[in-house]
Chimera marker file (.cmm) of the C-alpha trace (Angstrom):
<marker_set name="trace">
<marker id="1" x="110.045" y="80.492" z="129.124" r="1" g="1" b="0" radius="0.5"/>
<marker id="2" x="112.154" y="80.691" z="125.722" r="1" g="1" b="0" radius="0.5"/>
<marker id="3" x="113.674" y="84.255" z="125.037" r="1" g="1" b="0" radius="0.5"/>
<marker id="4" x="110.940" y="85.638" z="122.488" r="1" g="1" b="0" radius="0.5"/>
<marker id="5" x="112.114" y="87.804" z="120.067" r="1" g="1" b="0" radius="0.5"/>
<marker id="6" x="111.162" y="91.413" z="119.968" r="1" g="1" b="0" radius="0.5"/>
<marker id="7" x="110.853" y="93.238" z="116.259" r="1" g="1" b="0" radius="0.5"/>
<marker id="8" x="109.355" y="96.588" z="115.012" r="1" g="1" b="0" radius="0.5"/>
<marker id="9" x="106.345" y="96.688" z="113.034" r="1" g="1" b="0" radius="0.5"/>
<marker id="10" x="108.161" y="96.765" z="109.822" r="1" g="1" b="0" radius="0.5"/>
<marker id="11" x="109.658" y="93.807" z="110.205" r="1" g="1" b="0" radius="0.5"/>
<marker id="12" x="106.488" y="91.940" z="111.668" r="1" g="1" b="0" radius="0.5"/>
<marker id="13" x="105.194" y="93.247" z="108.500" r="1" g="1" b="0" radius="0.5"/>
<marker id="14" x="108.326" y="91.340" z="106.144" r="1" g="1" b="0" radius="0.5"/>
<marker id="15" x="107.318" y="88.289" z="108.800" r="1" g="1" b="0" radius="0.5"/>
<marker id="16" x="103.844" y="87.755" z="107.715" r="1" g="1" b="0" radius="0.5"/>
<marker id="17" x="104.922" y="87.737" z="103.811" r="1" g="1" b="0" radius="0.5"/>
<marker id="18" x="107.323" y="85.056" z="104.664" r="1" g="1" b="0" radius="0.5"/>
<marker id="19" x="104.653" y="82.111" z="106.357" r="1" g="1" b="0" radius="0.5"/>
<marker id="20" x="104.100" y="84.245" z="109.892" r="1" g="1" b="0" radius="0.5"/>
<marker id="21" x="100.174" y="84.619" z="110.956" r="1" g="1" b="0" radius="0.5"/>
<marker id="22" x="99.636" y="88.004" z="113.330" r="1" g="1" b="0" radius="0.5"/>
<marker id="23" x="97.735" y="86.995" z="115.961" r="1" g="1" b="0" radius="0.5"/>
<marker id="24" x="95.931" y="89.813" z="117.624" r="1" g="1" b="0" radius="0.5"/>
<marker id="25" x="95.455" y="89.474" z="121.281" r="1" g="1" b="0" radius="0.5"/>
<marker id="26" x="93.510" y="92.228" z="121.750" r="1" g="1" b="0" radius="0.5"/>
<marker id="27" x="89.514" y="92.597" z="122.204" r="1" g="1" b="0" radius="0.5"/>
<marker id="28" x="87.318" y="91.833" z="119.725" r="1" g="1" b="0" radius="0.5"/>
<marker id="29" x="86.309" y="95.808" z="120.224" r="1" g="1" b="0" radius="0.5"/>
<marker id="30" x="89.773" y="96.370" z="119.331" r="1" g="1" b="0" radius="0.5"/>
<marker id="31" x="90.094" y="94.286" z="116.590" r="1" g="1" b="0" radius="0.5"/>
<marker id="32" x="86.881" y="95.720" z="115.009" r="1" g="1" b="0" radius="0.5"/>
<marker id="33" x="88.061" y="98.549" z="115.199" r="1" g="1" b="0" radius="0.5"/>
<marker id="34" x="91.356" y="98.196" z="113.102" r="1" g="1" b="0" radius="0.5"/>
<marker id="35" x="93.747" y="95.283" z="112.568" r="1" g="1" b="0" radius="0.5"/>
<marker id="36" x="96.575" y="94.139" z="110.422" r="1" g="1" b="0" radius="0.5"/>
<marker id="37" x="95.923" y="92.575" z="107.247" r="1" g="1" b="0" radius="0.5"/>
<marker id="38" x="94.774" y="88.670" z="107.465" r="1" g="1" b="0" radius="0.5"/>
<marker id="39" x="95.334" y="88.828" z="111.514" r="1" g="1" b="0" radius="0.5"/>
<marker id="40" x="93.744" y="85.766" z="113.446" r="1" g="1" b="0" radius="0.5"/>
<marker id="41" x="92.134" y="87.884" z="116.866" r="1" g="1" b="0" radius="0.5"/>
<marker id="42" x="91.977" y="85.584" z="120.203" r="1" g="1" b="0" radius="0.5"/>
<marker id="43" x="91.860" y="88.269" z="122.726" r="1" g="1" b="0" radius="0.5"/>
<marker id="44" x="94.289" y="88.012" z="125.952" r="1" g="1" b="0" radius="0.5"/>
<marker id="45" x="91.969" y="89.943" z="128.004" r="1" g="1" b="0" radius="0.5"/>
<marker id="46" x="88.283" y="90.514" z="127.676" r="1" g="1" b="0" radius="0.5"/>
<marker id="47" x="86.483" y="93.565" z="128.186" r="1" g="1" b="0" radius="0.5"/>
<marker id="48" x="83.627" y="93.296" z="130.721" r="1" g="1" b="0" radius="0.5"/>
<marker id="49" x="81.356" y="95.683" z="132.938" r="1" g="1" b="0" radius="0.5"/>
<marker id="50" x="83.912" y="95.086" z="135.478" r="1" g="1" b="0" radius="0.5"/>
<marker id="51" x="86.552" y="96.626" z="133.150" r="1" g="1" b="0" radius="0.5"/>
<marker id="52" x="89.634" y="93.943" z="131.178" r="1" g="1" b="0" radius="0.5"/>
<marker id="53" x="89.723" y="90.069" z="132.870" r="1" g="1" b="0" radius="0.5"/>
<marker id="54" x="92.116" y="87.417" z="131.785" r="1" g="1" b="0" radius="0.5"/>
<marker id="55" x="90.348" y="85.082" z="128.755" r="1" g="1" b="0" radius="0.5"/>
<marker id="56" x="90.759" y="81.817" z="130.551" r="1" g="1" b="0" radius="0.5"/>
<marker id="57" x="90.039" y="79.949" z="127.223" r="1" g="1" b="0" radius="0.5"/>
<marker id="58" x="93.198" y="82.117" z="125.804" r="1" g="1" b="0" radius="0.5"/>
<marker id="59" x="95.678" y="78.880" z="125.526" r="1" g="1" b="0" radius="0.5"/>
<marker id="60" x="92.797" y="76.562" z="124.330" r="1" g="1" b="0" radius="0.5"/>
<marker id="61" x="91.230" y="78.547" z="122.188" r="1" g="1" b="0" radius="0.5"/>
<marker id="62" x="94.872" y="79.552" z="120.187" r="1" g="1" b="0" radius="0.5"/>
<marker id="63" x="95.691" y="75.775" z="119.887" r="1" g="1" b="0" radius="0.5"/>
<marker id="64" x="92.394" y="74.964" z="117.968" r="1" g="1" b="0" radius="0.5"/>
<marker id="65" x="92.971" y="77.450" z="116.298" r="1" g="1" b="0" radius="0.5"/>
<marker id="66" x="96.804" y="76.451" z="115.473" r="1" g="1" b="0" radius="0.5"/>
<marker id="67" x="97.148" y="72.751" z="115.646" r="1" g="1" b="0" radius="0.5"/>
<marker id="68" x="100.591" y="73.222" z="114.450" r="1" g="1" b="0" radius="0.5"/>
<marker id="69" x="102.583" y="73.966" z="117.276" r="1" g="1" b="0" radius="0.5"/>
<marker id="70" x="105.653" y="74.977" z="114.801" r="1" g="1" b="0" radius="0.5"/>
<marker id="71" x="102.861" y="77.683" z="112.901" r="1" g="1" b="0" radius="0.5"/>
<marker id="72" x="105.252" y="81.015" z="112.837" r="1" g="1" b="0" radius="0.5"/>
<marker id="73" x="102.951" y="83.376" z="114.719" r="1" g="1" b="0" radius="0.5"/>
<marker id="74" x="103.588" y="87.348" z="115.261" r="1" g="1" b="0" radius="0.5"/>
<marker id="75" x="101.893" y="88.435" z="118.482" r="1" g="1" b="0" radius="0.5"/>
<marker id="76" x="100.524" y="91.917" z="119.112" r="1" g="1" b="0" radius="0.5"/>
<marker id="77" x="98.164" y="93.916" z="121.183" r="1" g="1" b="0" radius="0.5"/>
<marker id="78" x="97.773" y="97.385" z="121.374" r="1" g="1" b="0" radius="0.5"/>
<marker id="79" x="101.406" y="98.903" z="122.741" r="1" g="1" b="0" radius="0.5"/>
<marker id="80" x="102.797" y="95.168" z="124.056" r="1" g="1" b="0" radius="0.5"/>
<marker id="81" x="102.114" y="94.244" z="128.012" r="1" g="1" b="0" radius="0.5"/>
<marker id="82" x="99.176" y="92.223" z="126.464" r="1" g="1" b="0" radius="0.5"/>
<marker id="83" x="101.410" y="90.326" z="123.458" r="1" g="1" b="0" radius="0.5"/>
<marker id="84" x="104.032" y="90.260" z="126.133" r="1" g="1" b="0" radius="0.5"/>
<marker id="85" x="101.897" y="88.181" z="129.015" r="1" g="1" b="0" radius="0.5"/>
<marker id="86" x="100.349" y="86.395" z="125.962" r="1" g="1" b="0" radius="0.5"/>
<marker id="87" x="103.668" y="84.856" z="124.055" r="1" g="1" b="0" radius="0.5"/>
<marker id="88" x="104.206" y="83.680" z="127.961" r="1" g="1" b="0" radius="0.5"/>
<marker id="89" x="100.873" y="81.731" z="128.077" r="1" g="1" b="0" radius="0.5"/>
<marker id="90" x="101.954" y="80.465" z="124.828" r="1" g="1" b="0" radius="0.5"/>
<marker id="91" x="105.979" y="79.861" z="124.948" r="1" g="1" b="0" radius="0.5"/>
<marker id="92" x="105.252" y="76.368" z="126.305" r="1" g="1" b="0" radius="0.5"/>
<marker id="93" x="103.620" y="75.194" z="123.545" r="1" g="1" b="0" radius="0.5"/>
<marker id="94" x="104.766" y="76.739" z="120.731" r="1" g="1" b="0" radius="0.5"/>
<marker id="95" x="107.975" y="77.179" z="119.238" r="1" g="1" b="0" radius="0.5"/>
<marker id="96" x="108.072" y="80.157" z="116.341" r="1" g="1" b="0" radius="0.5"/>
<marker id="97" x="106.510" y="83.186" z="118.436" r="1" g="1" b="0" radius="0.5"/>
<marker id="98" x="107.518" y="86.715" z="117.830" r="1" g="1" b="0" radius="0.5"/>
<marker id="99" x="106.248" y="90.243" z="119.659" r="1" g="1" b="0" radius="0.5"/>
<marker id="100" x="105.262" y="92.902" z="117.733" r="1" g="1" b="0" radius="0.5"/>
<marker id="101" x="107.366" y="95.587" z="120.252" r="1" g="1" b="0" radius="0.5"/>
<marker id="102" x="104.961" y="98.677" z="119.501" r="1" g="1" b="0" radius="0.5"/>
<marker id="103" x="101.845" y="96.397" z="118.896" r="1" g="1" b="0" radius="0.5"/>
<marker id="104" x="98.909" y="98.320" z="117.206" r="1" g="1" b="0" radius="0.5"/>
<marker id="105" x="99.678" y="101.936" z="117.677" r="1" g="1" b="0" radius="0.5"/>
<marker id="106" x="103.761" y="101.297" z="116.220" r="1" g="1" b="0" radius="0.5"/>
<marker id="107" x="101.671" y="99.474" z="113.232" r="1" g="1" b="0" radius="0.5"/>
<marker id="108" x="99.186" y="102.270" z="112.860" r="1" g="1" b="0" radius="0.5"/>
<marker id="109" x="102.337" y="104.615" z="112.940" r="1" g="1" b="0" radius="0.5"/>
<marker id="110" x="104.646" y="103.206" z="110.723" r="1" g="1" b="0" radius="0.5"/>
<marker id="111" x="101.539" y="102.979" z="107.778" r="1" g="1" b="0" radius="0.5"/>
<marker id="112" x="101.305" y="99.602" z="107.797" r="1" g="1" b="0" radius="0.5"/>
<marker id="113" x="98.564" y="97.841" z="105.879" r="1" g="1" b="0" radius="0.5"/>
<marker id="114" x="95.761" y="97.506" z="108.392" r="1" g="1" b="0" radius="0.5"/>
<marker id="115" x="91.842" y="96.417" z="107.328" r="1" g="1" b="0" radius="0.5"/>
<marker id="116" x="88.813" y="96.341" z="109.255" r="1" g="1" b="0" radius="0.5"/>
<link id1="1" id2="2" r="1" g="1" b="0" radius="0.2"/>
<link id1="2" id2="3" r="1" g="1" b="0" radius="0.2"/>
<link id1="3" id2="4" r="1" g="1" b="0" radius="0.2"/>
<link id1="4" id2="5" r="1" g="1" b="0" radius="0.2"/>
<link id1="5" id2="6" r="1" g="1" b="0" radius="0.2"/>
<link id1="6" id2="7" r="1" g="1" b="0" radius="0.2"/>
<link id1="7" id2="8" r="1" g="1" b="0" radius="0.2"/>
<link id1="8" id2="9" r="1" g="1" b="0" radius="0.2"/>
<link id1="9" id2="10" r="1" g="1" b="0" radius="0.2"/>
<link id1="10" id2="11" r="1" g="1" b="0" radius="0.2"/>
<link id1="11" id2="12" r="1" g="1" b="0" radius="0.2"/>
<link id1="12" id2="13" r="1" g="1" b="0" radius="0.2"/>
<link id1="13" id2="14" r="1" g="1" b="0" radius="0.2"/>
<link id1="14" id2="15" r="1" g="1" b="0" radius="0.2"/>
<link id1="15" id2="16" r="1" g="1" b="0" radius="0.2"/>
<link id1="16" id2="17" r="1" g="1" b="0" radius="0.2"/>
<link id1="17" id2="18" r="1" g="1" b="0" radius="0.2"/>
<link id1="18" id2="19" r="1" g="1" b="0" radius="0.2"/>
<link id1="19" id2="20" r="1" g="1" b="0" radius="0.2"/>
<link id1="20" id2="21" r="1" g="1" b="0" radius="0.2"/>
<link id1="21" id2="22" r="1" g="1" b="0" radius="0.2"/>
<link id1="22" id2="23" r="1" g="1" b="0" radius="0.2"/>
<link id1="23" id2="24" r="1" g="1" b="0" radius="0.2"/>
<link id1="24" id2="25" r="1" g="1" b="0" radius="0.2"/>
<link id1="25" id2="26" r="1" g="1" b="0" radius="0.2"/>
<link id1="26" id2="27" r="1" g="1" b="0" radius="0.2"/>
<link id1="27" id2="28" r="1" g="1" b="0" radius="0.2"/>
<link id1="28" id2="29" r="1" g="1" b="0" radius="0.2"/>
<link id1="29" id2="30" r="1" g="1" b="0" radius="0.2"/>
<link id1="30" id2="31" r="1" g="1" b="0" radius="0.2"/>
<link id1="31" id2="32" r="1" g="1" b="0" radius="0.2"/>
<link id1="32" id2="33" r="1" g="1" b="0" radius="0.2"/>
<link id1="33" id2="34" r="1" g="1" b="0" radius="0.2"/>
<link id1="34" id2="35" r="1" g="1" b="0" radius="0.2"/>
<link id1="35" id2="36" r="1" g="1" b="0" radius="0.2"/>
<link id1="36" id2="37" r="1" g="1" b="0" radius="0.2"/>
<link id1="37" id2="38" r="1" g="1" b="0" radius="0.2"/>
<link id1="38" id2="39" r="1" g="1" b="0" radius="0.2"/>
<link id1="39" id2="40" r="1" g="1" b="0" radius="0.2"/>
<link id1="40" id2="41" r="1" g="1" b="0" radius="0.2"/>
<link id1="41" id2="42" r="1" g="1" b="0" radius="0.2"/>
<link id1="42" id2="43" r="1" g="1" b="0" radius="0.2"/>
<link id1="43" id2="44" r="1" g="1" b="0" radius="0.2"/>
<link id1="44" id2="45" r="1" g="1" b="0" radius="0.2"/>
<link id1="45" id2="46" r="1" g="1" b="0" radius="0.2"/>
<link id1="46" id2="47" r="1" g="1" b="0" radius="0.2"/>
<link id1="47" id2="48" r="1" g="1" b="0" radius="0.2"/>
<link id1="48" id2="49" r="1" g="1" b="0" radius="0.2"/>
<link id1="49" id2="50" r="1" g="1" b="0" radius="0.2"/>
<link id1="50" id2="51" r="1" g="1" b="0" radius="0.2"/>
<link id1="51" id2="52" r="1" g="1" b="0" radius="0.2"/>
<link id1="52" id2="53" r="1" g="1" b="0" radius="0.2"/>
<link id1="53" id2="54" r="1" g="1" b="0" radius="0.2"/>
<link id1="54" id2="55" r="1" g="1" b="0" radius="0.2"/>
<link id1="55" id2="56" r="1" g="1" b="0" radius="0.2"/>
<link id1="56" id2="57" r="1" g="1" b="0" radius="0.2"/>
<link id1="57" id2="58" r="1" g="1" b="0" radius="0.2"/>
<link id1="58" id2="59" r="1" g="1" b="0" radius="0.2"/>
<link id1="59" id2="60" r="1" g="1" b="0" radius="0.2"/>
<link id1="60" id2="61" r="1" g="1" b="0" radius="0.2"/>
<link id1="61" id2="62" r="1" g="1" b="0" radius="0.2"/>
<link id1="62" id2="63" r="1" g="1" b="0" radius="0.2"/>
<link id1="63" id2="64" r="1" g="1" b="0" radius="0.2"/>
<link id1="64" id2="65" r="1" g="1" b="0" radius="0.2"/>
<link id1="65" id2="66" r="1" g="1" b="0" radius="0.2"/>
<link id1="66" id2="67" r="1" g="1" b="0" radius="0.2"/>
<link id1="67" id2="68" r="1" g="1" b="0" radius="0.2"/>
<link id1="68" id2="69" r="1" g="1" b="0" radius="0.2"/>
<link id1="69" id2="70" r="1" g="1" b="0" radius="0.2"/>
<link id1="70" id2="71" r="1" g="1" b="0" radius="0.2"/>
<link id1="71" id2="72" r="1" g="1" b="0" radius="0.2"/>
<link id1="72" id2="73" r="1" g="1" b="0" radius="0.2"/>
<link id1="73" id2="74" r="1" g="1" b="0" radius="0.2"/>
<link id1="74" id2="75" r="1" g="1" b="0" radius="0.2"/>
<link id1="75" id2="76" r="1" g="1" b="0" radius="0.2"/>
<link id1="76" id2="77" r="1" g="1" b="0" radius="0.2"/>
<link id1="77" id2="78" r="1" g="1" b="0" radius="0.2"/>
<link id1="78" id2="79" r="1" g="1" b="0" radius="0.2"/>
<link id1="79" id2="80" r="1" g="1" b="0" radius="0.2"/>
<link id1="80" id2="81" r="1" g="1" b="0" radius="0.2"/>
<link id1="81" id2="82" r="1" g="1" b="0" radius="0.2"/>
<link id1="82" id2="83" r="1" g="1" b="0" radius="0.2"/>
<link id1="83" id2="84" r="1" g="1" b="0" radius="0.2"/>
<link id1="84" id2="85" r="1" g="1" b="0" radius="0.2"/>
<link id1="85" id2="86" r="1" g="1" b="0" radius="0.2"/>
<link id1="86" id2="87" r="1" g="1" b="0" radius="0.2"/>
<link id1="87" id2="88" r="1" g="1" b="0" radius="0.2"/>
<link id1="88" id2="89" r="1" g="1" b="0" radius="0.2"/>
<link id1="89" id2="90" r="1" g="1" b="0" radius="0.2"/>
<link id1="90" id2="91" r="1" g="1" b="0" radius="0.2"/>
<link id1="91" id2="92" r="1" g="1" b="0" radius="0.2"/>
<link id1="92" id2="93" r="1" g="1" b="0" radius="0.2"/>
<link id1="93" id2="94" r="1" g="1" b="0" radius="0.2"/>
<link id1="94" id2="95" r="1" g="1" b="0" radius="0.2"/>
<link id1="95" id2="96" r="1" g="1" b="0" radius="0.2"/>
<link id1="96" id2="97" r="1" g="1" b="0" radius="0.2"/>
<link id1="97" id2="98" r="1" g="1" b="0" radius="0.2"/>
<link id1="98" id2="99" r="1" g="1" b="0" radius="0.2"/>
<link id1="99" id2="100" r="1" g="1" b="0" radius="0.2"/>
<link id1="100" id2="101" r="1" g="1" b="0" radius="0.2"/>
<link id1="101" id2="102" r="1" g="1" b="0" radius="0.2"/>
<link id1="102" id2="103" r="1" g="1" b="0" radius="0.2"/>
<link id1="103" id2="104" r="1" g="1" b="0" radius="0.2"/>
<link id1="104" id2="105" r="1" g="1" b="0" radius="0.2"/>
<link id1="105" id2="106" r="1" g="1" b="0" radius="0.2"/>
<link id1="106" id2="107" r="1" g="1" b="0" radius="0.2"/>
<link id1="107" id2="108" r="1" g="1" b="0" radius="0.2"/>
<link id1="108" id2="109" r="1" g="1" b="0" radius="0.2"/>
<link id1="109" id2="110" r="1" g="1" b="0" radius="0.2"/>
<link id1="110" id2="111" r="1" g="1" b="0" radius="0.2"/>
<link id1="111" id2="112" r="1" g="1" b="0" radius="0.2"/>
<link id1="112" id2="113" r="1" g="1" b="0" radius="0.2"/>
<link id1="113" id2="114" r="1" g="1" b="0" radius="0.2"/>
<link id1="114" id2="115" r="1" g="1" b="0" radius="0.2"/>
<link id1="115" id2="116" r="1" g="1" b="0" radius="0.2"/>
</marker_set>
């Protein structure tokens, strides 16, 4: 797997002004619930009766989504073991990924633009 690159909020923030797409890996629950500004959710994990299983569909559904295998993406979850297992699934594949560190709650924190 390709070293991915690790940045605070702020500058996943800078990243999205610049061409970058957040992608949201976490559940759609999540998502609803508060998000960053023009974020793309595919969820990692899915919440079920049974309590969080792995989305299966996770790599498949993120390349119809992005065709472009070069499409700068910024990954987050909520606090970053999801964005961190996801950018693995993905590292193969694609080739501008970068990890929103704090995920959600370091977003939430540092006042970020969020919508819902």
């Amino acid at each position: 797997m390709a070293d991915i690159k690790h940045v605070p909020p702020t500058e996943a923030a800078e990243l999205l002004k610049t061409g970058y797409t957040y992608l949201d890996v976490r559940t759609p629950e999540e998502f609803a619930a508060g998000h960053a500004e023009g974020a793309v959710n595919i969820p990692f994990m899915l919440s079920k009766p049974e309590g969080m299983v792995p989305n299966a569909e996770f790599v498949q559904q993120v390349k119809q989504h992005f065709p472009n295998q070069d499409h700068p993406m910024v990954v987050g979850c909520k606090a970053g073991p999801r964005s961190t297992r996801a950018c693995a699934a993905l590292a193969q594949d694609y080739t501008s990924l970068v990890m929103n560190a704090t995920g959600w709650d370091g977003w939430v924190a540092a006042s970020l633009p969020a919508a819902q």
